[in-house]
C-alpha positions as CSV (number, residue, x, y, z in Angstrom):
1,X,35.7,41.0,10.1
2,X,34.9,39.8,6.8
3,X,34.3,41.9,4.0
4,X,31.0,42.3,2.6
5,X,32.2,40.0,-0.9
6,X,33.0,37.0,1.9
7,X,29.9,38.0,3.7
8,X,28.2,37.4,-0.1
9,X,30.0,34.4,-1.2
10,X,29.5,32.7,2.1
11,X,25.7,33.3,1.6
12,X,25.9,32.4,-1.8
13,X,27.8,29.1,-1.0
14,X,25.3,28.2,1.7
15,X,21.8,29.2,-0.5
16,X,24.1,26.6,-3.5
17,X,24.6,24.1,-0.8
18,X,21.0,24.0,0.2
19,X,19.3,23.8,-3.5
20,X,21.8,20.6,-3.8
21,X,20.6,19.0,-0.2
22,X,16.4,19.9,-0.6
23,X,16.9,18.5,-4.7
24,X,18.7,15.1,-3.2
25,X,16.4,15.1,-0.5
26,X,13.0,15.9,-3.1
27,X,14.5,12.8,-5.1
28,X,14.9,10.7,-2.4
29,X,11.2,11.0,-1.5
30,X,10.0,11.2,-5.3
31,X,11.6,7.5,-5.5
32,X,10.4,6.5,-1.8
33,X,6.6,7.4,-2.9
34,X,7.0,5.4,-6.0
35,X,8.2,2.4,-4.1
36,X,5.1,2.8,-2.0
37,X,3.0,3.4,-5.1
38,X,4.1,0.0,-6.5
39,X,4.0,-1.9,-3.2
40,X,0.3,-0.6,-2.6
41,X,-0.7,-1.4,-6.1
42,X,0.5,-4.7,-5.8
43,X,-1.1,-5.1,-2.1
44,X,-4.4,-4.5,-3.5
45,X,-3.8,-6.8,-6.2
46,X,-3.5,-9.6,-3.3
47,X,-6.2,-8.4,-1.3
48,X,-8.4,-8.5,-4.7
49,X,-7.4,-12.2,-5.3
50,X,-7.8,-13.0,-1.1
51,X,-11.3,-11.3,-1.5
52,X,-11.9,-13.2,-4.2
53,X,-10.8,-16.7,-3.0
54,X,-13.0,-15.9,0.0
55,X,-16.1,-15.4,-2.0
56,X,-15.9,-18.5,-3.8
57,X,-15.4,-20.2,-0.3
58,X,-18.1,-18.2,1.1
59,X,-20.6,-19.8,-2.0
60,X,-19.5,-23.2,-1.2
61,X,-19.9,-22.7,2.2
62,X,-23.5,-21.7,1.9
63,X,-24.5,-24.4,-0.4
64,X,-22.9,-27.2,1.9
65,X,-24.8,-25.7,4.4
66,X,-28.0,-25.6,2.6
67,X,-27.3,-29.5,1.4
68,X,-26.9,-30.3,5.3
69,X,-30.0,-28.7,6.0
70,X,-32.0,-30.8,3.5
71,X,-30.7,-33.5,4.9
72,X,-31.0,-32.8,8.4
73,X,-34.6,-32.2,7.2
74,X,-35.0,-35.7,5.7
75,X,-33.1,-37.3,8.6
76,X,-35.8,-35.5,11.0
77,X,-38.7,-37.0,8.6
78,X,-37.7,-40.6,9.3
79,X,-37.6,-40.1,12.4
């Protein structure tokens, strides 16, 4: 049976061994949540632009639509 300074020295080994695996493991997911930091700050940044780009098309869009209108419109007064 082992004495109560192995008994000690086990526990204090373990305790040491699990501050070094939660601080790897902490630092591990401190640089995984950066990595997701930048890639969803960079996502937006497209979306932004997409949003954008879809805007202007939108605008166009709606003012080909109003020129076929008026045209439709003429086209009917002809006729």
């Amino acid at each position: 049976m082992p004495t109560e300074e192995e008994r000690l020295g086990i526990v204090e080994y373990d305790l040491k061994q699990f501050k070094t695996e939660t601080m790897r493991a902490y630092q591990d997911r401190a640089f995984e949540i950066t990595i997701v930091k930048g890639l969803t700050e960079d996502s937006i940044k497209r979306l932004m632009g997409v949003r954008k780009t879809l805007d202007e098309h939108t605008e166009l869009l709606n003012d080909h639509t109003t020129r076929l209108a008026a045209c439709r419109r003429k086209a009917d007064l002809r006729l």
